[in-house]
VMD Tcl script that draws the C-alpha trace (Angstrom):
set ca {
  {59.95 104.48 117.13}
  {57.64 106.42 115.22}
  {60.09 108.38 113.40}
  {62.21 105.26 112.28}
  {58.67 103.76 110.99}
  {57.98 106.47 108.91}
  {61.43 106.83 107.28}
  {61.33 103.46 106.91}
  {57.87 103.41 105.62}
  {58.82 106.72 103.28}
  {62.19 104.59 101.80}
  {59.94 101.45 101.18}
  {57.36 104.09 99.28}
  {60.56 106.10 97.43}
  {61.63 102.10 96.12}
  {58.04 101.70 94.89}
  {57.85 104.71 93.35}
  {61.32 104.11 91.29}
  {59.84 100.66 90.51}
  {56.86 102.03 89.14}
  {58.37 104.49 86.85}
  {61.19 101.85 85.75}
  {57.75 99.66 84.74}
  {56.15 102.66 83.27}
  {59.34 103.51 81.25}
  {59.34 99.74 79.76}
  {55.92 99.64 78.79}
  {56.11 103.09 77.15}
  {58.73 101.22 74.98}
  {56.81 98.63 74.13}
  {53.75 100.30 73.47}
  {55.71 103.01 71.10}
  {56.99 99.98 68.57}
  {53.84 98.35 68.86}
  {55.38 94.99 70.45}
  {56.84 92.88 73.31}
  {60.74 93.07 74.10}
  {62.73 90.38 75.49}
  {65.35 91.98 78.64}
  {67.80 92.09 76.71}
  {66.02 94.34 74.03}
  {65.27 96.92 76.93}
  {68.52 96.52 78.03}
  {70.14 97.64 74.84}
  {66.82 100.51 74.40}
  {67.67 101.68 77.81}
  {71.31 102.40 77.21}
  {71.29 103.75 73.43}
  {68.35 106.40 75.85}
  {71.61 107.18 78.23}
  {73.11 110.02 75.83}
  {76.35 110.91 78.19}
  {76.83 107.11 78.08}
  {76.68 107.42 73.83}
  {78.73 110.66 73.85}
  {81.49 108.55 76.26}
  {81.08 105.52 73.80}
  {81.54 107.55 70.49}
  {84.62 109.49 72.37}
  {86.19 105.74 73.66}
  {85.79 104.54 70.04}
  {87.47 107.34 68.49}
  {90.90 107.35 70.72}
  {90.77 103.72 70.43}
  {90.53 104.13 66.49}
  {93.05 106.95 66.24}
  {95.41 105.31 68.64}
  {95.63 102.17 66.43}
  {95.43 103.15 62.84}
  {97.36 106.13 63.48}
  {101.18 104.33 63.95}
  {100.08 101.07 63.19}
  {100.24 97.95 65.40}
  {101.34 94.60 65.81}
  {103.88 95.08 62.31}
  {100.35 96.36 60.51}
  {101.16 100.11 59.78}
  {99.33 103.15 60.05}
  {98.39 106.77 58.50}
  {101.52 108.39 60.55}
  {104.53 108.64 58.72}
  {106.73 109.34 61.97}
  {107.99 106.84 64.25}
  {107.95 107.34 68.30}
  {111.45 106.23 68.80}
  {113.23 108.41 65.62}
  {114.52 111.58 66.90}
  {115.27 114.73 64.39}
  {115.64 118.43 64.90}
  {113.55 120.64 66.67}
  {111.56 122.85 65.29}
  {110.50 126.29 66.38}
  {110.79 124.98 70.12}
  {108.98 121.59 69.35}
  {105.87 124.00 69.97}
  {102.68 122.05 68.43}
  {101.64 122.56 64.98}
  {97.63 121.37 65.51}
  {95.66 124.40 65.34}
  {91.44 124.55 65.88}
  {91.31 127.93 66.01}
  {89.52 129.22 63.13}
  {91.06 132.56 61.72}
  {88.07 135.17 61.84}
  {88.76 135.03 66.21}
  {92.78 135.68 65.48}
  {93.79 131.87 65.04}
  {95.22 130.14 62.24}
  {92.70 128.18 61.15}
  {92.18 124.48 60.96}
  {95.64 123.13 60.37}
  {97.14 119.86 61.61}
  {100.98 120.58 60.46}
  {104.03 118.57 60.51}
  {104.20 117.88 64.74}
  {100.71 118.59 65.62}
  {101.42 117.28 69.43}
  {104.81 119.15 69.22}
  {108.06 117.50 69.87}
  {109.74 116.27 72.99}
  {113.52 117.34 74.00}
  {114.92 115.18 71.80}
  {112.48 115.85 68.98}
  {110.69 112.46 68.84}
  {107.27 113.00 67.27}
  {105.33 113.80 70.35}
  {101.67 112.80 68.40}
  {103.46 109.03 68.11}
  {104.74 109.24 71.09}
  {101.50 109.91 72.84}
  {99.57 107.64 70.50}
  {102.40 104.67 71.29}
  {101.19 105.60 75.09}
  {97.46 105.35 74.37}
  {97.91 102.13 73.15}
  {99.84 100.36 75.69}
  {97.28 101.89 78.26}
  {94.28 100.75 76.47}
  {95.74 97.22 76.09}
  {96.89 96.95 80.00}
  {93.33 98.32 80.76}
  {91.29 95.68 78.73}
  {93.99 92.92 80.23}
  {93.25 93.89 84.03}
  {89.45 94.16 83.33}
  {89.03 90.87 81.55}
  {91.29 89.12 84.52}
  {90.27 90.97 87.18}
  {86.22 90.39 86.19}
  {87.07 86.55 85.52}
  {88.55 85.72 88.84}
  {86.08 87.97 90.24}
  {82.82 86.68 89.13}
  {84.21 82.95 89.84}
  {85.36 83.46 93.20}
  {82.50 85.14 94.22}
  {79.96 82.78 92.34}
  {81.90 79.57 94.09}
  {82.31 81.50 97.74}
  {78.45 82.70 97.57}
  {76.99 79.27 96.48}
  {79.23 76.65 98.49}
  {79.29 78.74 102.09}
  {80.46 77.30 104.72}
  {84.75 76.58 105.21}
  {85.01 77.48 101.00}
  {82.91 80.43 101.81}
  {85.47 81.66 104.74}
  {88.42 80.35 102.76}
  {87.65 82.19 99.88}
  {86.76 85.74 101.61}
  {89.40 85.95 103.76}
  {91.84 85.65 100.94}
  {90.01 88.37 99.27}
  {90.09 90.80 102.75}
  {94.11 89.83 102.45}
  {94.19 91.47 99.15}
  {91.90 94.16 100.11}
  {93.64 95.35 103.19}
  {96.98 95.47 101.41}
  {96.76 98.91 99.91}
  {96.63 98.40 96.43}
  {99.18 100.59 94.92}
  {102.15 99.30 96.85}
  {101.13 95.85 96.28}
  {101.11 96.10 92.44}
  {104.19 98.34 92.95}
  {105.73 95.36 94.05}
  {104.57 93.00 91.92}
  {104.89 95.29 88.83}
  {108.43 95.37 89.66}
  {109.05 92.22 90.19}
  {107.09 91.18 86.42}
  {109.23 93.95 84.90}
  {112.72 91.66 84.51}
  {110.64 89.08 83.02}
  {111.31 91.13 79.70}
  {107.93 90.30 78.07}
  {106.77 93.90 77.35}
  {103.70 94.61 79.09}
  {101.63 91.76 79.73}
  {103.42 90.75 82.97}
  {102.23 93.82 84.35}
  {99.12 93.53 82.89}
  {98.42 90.18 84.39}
  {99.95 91.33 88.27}
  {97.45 94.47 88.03}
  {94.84 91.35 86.73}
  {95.55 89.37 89.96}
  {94.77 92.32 92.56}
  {92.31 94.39 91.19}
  {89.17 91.59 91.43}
  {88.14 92.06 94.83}
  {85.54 94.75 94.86}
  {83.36 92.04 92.02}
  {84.09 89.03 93.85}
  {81.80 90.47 97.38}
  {79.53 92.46 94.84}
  {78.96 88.37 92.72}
  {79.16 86.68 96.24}
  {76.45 89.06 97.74}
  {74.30 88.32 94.11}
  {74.50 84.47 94.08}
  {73.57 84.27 97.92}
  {70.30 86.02 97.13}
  {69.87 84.20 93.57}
  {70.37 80.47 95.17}
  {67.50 80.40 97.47}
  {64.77 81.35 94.59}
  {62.99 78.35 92.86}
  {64.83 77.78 89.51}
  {67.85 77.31 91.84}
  {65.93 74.53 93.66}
  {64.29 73.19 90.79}
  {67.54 72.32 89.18}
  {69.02 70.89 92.07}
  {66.36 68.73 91.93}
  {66.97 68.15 88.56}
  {70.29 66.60 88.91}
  {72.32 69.53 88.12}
  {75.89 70.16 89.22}
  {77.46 72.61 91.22}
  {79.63 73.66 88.02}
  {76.27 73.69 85.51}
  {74.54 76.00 88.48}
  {77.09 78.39 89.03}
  {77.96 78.73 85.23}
  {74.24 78.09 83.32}
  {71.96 79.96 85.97}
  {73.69 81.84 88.49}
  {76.09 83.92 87.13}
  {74.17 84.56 83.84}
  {71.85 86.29 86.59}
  {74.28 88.28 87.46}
  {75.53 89.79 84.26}
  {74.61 92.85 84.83}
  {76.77 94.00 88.10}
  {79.72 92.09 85.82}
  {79.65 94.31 83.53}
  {78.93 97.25 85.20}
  {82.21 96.18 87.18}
  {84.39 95.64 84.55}
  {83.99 98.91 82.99}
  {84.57 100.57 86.14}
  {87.42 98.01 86.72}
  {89.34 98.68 83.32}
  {89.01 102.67 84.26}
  {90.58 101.64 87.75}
  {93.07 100.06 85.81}
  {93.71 102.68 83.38}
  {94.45 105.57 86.98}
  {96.35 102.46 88.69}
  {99.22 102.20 85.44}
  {99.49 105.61 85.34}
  {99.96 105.65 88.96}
  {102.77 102.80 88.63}
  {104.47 104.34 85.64}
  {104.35 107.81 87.36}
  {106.79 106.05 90.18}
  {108.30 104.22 88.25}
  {107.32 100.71 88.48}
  {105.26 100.67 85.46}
  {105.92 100.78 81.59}
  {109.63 100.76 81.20}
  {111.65 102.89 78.41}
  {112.27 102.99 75.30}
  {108.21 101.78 75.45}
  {105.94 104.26 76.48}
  {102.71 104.83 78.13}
  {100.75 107.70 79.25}
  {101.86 107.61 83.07}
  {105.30 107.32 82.03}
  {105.23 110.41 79.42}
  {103.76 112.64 82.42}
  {106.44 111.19 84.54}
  {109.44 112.20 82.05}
  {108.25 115.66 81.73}
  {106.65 116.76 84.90}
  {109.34 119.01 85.52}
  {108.59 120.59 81.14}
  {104.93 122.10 82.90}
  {105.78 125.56 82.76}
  {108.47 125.56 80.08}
  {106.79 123.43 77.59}
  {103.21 122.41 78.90}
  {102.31 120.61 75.63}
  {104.27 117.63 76.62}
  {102.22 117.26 79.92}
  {98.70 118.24 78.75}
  {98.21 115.77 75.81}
  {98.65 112.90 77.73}
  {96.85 114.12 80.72}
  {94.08 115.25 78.97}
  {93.73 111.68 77.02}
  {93.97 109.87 80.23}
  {91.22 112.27 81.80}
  {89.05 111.73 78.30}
  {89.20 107.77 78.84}
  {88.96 107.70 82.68}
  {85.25 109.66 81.94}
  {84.24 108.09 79.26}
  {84.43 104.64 80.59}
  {83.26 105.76 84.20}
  {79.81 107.22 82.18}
  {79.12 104.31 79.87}
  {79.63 102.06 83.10}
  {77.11 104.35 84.43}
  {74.96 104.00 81.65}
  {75.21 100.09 81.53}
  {73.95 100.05 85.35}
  {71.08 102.27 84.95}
  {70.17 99.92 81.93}
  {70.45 96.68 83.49}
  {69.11 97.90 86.58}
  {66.08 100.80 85.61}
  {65.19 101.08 89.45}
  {68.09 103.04 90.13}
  {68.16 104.43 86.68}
  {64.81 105.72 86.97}
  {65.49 106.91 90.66}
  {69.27 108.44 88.89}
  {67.27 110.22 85.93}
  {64.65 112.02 88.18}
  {66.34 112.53 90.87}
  {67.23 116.70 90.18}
  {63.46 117.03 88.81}
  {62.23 117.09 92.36}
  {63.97 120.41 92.58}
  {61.50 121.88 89.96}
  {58.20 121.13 88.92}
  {58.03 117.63 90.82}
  {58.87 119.44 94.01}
  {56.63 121.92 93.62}
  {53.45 119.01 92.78}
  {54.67 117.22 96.04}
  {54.46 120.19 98.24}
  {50.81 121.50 96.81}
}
mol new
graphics top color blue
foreach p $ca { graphics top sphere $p radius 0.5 }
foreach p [lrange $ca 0 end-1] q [lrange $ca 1 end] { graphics top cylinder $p $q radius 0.2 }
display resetview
């Protein structure tokens, strides 16, 4: 008993401590420019402070950018002369022209070239291909993690605020979907969407409709805790509907675990086509993604490695860029745990060293 007191007692005094820094932190930022902030001001302070969530942002921006002005889109064309469907000769193996090596350490210098990504067996411009790929990733991403946090938030707002029978409805449906494993299901589905011969969306939406789960428990859990506090009751009292609630107070209250969700949603989504399209059930030829260029030339690793590392290594680049700047939107909307995240490998230095004289 008395050693589950003081643990207890010791995690209550850890949360305090976080608190109190988190409080300390805001006031410091207030008292630097000399004037109040709203939340949202010390929201946006907090995260331009997160610098691996900056870095990831500035590295997101700039695939996104080069991926779309680079080969154009949507009959608006780009910098890049080539095409990703016209073949043409190979050249000196299809080996990549780029080159970052500067001369004086036995490179050739800074020189981009004709193929900088190389070309691929048939000696399709492997840059457009891989750019083509980029941008049908990045578009199924931002599909699934708009649809995915939509039906997510509203499902959970709805289960967490009604209870009862809508309460049970709604989260057994969502422990159907969750107990399902997820990759065969969208397998299934993405297969099924794929003779519907509307490009990509069909598989956008199916990996949309099974990947909102995890937010819906995460919003439920929120709007339980949010609808006994008094602005709750007070509008209740003033006449205000179920809709207006959910919608105008509750899930505005619980913005923050949204979008810390959706970003870690549309990097989800961005592993889960790649997954699909690696089998097979994903982006279908002569279209191309990223999963399906690693597919076609998984077997070119040790002959021509080019045509698996450039895709890999963009999928990798996007996978950690989103998965930091979600982690720098939840330390920002929540500073507890940002505060407790931040300091946590300073109590292996100086802090530990205080604490044990």
């Amino acid at each position: 008993m008395t050693t589950n007191n003081s643990s207890t007692t010791g995690a209550q005094l850890d949360e305090k401590q976080i608190f109190d820094l988190a409080e300390a932190e805001d006031a410091k930022l207030r008292a630097k420019a000399g004037k109040s902030y709203s939340q949202g001001a010390l929201v946006r302070k907090r995260f331009f402070r997160h610098k691996a969530a900056m870095i990831s942002l500035i590295v997101l921006v700039f695939i996104t950018l080069m991926a779309f002005s680079s080969i154009g889109f949507a009959g608006i064309p780009g910098w890049w002369d080539k095409s990703y469907t016209a073949a043409a000769s190979v050249v000196n193996g299809g080996r990549p022209t780029l080159s970052v090596v500067p001369q004086a350490f036995g490179g050739e210098g800074l020189r981009w070239g004709e193929h900088p990504f190389g070309q691929d067996t048939t000696g399709k411009d492997y840059f457009a291909l891989v750019m083509r790929g980029t941008q049908q990733s990045m578009i199924i991403a931002a599909i699934v993690g708009l649809l995915s946090t939509v039906i997510g938030a509203i499902v959970g707002a709805v289960s967490g605020y009604f209870g009862g029978w809508v309460d049970s409805v709604l989260m057994r449906l969502t422990d159907l979907i969750i107990v399902i494993p997820l990759l065969v299901l969208a397998a299934v589905l993405g297969q099924m969407a794929s003779g519907m011969k509307m490009g990509i969306l069909p598989l956008a939406v199916v990996l949309g409709l099974v990947s909102w789960t995890s937010l819906a428990r995460l919003v439920r859990g929120e709007v339980l805790s949010l609808r006994e506090k008094e602005f709750v009751a007070a509008a209740v009292a003033m006449g205000a509907k179920p809709g207006r609630l959910i919608f105008k107070h509750l899930l505005p209250n619980t913005i923050g675990v949204i979008v810390v969700n959706a970003t870690f949603a549309i990097a989800g989504a961005v592993l889960l086509e790649t997954s699909l399209s690696f089998l097979g059930f994903g982006v279908k030829a002569p279209d191309s993604s990223l999963g399906l260029l690693i597919s076609d030339y998984q077997n070119a690793f040790t002959t021509r490695p080019w045509l698996f590392w450039w895709p890999g290594m963009i999928i990798l680049a996007i996978a950690l860029s989103v998965n930091f700047l979600g982690d720098g939107l939840r330390d920002a909307f929540d500073p507890r745990q940002g505060a407790g995240a931040h300091r946590r490998p300073r109590f292996f230095g100086r802090r530990a060293a205080a604490t044990e004289a």
